[in-house]
MMTF fields as JSON, N, C-alpha, C and O atoms, coordinates in Angstrom:
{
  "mmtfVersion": "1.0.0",
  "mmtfProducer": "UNKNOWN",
  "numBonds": 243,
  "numAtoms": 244,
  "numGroups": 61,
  "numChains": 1,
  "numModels": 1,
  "chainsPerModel": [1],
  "groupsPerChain": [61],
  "chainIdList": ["A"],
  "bondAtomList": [4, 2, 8, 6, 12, 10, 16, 14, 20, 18, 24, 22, 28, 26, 32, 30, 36, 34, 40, 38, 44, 42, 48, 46, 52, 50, 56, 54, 60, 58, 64, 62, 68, 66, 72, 70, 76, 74, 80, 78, 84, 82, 88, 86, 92, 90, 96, 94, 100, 98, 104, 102, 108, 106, 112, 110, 116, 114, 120, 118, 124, 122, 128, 126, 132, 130, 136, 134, 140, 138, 144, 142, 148, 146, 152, 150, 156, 154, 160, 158, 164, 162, 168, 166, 172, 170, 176, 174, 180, 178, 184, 182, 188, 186, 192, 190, 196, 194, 200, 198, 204, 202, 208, 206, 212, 210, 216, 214, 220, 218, 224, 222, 228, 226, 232, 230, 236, 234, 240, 238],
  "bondOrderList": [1, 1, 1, 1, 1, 1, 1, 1, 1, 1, 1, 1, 1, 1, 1, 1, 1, 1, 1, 1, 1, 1, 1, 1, 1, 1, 1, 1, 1, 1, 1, 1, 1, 1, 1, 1, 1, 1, 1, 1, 1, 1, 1, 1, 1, 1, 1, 1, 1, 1, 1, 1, 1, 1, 1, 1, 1, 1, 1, 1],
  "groupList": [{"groupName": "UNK", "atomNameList": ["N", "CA", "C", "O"], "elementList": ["N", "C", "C", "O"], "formalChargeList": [0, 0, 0, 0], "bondAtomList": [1, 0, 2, 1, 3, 2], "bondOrderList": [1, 1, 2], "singleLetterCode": "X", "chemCompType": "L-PEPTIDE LINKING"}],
  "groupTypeList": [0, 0, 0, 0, 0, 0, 0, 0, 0, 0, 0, 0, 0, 0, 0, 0, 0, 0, 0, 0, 0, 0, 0, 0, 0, 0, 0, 0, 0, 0, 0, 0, 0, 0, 0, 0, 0, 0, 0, 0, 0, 0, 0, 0, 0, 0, 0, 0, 0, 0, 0, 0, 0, 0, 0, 0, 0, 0, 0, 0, 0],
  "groupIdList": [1, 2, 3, 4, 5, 6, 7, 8, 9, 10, 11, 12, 13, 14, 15, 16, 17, 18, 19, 20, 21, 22, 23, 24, 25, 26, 27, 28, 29, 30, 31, 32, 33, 34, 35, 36, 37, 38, 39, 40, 41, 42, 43, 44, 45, 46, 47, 48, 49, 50, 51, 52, 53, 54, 55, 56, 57, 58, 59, 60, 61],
  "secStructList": [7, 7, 7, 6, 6, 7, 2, 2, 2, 2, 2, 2, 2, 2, 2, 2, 2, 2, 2, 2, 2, 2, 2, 2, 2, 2, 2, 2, 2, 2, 2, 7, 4, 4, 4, 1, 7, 2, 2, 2, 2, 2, 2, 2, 2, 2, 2, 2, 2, 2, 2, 2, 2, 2, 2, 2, 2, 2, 2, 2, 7],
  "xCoordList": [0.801, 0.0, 0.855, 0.514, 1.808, 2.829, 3.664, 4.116, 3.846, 4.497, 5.761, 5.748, 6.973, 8.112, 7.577, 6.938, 8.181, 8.153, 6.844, 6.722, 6.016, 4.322, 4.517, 3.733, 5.506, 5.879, 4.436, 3.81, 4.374, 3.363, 1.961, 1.737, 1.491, 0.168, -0.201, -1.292, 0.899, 0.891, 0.434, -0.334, 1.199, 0.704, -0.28, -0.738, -1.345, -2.309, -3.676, -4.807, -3.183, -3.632, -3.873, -4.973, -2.982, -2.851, -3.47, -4.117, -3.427, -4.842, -6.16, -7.084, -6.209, -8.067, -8.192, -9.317, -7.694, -7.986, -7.875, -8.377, -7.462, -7.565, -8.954, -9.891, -8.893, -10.277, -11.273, -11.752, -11.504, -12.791, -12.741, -13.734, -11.391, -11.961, -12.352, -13.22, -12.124, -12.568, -14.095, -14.809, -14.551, -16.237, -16.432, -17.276, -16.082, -16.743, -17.479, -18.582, -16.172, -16.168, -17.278, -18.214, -17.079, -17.723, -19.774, -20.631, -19.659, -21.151, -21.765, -22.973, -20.673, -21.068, -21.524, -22.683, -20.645, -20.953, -22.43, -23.204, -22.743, -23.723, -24.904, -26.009, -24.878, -26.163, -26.809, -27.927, -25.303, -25.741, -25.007, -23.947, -25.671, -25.573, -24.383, -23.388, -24.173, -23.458, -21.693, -20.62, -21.795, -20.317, -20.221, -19.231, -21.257, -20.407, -19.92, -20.26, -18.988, -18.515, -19.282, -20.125, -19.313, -20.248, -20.531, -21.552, -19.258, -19.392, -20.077, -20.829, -20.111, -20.602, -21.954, -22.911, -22.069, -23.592, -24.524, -25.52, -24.076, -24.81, -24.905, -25.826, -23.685, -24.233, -25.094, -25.717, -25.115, -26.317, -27.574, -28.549, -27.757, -28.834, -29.588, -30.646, -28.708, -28.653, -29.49, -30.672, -28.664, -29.069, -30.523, -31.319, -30.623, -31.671, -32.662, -33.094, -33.15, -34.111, -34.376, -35.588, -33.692, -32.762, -34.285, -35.17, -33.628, -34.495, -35.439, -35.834, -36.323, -37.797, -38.462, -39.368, -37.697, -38.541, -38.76, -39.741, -37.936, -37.923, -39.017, -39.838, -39.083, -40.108, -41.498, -42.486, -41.488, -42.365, -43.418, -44.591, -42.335, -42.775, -43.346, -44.47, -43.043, -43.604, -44.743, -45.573, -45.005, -45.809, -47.113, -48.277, -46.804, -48.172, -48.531, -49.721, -47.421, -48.101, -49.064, -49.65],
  "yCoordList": [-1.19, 0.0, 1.271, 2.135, 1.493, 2.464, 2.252, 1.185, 3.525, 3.978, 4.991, 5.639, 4.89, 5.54, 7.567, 8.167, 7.863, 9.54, 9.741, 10.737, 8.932, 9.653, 10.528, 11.434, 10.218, 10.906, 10.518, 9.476, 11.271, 11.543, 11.633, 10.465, 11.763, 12.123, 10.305, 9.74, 9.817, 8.577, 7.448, 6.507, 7.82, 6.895, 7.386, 6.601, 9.117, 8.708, 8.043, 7.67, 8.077, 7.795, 6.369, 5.957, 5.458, 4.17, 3.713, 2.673, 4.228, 4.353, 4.457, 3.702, 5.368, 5.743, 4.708, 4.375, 3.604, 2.615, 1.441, 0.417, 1.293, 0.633, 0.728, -0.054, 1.95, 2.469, 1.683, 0.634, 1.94, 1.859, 0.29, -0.42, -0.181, -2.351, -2.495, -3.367, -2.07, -2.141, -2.15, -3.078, -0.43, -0.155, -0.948, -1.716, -1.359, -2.284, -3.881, -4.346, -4.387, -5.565, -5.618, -6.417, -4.615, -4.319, -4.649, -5.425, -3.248, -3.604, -4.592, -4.8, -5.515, -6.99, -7.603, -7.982, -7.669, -8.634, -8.417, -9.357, -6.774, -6.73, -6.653, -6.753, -6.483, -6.793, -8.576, -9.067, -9.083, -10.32, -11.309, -11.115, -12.58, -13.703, -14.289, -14.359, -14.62, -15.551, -14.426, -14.895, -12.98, -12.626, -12.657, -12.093, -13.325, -13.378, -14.642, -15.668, -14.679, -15.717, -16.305, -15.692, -17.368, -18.302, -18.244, -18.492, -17.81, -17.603, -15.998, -15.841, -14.886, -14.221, -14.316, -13.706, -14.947, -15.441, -15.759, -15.103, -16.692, -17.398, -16.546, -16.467, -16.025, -14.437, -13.454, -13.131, -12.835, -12.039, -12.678, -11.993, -13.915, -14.366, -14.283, -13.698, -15.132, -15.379, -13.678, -13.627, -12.618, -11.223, -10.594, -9.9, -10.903, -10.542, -10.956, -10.061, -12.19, -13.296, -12.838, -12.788, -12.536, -11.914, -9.977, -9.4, -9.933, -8.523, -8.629, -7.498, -9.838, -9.764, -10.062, -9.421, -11.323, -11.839, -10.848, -11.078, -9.579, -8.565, -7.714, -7.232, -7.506, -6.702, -7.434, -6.85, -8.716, -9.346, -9.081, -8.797, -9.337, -8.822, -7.889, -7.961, -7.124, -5.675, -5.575, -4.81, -6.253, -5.507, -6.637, -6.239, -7.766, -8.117, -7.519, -7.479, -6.765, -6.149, -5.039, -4.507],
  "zCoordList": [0.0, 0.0, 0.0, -0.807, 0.703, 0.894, -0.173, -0.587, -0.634, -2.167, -1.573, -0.527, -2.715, -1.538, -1.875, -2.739, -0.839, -1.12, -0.282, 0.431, -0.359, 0.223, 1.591, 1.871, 2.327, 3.711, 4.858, 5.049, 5.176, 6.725, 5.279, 5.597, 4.747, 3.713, 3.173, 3.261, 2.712, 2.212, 3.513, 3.317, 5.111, 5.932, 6.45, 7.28, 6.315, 6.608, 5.42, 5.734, 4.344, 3.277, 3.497, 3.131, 4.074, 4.525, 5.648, 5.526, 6.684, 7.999, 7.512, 7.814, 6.788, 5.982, 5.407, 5.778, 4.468, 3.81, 4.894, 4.43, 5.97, 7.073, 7.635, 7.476, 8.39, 8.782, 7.72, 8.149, 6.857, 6.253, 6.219, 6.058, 6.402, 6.122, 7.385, 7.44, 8.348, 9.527, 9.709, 10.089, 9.213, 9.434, 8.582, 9.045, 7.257, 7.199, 7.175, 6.888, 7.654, 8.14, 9.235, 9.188, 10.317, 11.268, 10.968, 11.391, 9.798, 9.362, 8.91, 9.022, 8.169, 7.249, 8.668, 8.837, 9.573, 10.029, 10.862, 11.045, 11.423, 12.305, 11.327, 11.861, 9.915, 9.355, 8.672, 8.523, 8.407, 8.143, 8.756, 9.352, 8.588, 10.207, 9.303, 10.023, 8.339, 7.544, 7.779, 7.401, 8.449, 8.106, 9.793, 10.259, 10.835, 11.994, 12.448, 11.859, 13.656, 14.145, 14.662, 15.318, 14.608, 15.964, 17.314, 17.956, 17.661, 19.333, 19.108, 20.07, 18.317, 18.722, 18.016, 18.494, 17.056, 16.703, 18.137, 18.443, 18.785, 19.647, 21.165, 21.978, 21.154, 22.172, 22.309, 23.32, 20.91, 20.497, 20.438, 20.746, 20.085, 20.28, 21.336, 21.567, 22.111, 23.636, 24.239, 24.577, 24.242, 24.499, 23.848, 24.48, 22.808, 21.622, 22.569, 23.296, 22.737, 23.202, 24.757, 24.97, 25.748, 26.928, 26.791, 27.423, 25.706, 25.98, 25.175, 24.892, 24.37, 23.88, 25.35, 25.883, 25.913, 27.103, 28.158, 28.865, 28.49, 29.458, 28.923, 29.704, 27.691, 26.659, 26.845, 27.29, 26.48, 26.609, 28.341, 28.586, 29.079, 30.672, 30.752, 31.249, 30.487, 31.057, 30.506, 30.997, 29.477, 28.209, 29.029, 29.062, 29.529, 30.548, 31.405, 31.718, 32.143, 33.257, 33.008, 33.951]
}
């Protein structure tokens, strides 16, 4: 990625293209099930379910 001469402009030029695989790795994974891990698949679930049933509660009372 680093080209010679770019100085201090070229490595932040190189962070910004970092940054962005990041957000978006980030987003793949929190919008679809197939780009997360398993262990955190089955966490979120776990939590999701965790706060319908708390939702669910109240909403009898």
């Amino acid at each position: 990625m680093k080209r010679p001469g770019d100085g201090e402009l070229g490595e932040l030029r190189e962070l910004r293209e970092l940054r962005e695989l990041i957000i978006f790795g980030y987003l793949a994974r929190k919008s679809h099930p197939k780009f997360r891990s398993p262990d955190t698949e089955d966490t979120e679930d776990t939590e999701d379910m965790e706060i319908l049933t708390k939702q669910q509660t109240t909403n009898d009372k």
